[in-house]
C-alpha positions in Angstrom: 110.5 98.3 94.0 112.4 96.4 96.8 111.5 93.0 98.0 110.6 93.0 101.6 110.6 89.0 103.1 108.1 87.8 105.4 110.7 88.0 108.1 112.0 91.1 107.4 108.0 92.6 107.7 107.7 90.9 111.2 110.9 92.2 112.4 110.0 95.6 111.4 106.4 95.8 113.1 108.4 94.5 116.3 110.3 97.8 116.3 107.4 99.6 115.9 107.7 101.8 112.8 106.7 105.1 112.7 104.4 106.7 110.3 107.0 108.2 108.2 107.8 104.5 108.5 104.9 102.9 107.1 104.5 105.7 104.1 108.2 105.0 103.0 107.2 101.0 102.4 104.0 102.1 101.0 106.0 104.5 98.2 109.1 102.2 97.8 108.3 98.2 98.9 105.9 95.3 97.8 104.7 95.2 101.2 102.1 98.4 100.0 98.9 96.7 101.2 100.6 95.5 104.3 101.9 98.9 105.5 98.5 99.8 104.8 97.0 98.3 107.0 99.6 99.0 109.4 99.1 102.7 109.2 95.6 102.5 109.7 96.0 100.6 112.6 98.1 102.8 114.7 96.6 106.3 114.4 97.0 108.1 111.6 97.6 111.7 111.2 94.9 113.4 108.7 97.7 114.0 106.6 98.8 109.9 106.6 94.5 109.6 106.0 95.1 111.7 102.8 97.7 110.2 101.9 96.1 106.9 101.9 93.4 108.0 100.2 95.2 109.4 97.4 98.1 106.7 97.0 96.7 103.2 98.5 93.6 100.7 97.7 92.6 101.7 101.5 90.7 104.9 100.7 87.4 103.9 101.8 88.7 102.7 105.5 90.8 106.3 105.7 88.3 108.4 104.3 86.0 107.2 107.0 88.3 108.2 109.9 89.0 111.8 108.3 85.1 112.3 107.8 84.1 111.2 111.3 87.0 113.4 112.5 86.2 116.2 110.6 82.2 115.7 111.8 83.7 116.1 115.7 85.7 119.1 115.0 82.4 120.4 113.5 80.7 119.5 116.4 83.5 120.8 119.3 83.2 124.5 117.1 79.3 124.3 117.3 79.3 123.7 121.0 80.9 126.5 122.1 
């Protein structure tokens, strides 16, 4: 697992990671939680949600955005 400084983490967030980004340093960094929180932050795709759910301590948070996103796709079908 590589070492990511505290410097290195700010300079990273200025560039504005992606996604793909954020997953990588979730998988292969100690910065796990931080990236985290990151991803959750800056609108995660369903499949970054599941993704979170299945590999990071933040599946309560993403399973929340997934369910209330699944309850307005349910709701957009029923409406027309």
């Amino acid at each position: 697992m590589k070492k990511v400084s505290l410097k290195e983490w700010k300079q990273l967030l200025k560039q504005n990671p992606t996604n793909d980004d954020l997953r990588y340093l979730i998988e292969y960094t100690d910065k796990k939680d931080e990236a985290s929180e990151q991803l959750l932050k800056q609108n995660p795709t369903n499949d970054d949600l599941r993704y979170l759910i299945e590999y990071t301590d933040k599946k309560d948070e993403a399973k929340k955005i997934l369910d209330s996103r699944e309850d307005k796709i349910i709701d957009i079908i029923k409406n027309r």
